[in-house]
Wavefront OBJ file of the C-alpha trace (Angstrom):
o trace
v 12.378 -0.597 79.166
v 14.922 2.467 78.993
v 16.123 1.801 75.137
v 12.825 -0.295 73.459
v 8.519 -0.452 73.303
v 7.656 -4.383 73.095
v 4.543 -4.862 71.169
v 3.241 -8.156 71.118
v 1.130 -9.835 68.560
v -0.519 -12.920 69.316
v 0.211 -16.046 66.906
v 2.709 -18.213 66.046
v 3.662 -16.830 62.251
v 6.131 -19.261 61.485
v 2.628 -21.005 60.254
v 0.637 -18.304 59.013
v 0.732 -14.473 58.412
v -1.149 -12.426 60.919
v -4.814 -11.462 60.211
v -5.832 -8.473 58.492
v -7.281 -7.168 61.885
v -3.932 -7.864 64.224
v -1.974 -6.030 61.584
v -4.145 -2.677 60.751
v -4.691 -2.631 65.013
v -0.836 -2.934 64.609
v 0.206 -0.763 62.039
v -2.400 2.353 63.879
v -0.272 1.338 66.897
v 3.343 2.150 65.495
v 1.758 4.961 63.688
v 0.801 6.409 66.962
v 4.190 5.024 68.774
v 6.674 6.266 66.167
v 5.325 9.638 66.163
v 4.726 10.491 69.931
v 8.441 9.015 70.433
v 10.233 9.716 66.894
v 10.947 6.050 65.763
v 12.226 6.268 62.777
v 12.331 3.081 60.249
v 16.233 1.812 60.601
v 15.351 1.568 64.932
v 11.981 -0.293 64.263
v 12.999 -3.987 64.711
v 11.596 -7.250 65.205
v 12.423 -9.590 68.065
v 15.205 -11.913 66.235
v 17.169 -8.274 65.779
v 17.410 -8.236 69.676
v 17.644 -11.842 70.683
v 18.447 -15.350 68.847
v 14.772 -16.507 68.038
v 12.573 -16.756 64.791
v 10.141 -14.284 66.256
v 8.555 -12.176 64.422
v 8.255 -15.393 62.428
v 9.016 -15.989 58.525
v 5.379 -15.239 57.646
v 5.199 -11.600 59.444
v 4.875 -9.060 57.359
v 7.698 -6.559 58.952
v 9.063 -4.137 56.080
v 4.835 -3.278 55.516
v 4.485 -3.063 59.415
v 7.533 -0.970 59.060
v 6.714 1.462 55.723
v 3.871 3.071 58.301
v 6.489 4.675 60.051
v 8.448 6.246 56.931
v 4.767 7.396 55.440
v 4.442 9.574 59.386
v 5.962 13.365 60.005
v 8.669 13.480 62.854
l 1 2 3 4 5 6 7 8 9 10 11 12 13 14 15 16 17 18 19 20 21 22 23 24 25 26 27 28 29 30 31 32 33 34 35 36 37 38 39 40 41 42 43 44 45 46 47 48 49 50 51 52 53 54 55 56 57 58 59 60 61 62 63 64 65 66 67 68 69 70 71 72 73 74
């Protein structure tokens, strides 16, 4: 949309973190994304900072998804 990028990682991590695999393919991926459209770490979010939900679950790793972006150049 206009004012996000929706990435979506498949699992439900309310049970379990996500593998190793989903989260380097992920972290390369908001590497790429924060760079090419200057994210910077205080606007990357997860879902329950948008909507009421418990997405990206208790067991999702989101400040290490998150350090990727403060370790790019704007």
């Amino acid at each position: 949309n206009a004012r996000g990028i929706g990435i979506c990682v498949i699992g439900n991590f309310e049970e379990a973190p996500p593998s190793k695999a989903q989260l380097n393919s992920l972290k390369a991926l908001v590497k790429v994304l924060s760079i090419r459209h200057r994210i910077t770490p205080e606007k990357f979010m997860g879902h329950a900072a948008v909507k009421t939900t418990a997405c990206p679950g208790k067991h999702f790793p989101l400040n290490e998804v998150r350090q990727v972006i403060s370790e790019t150049d704007h």
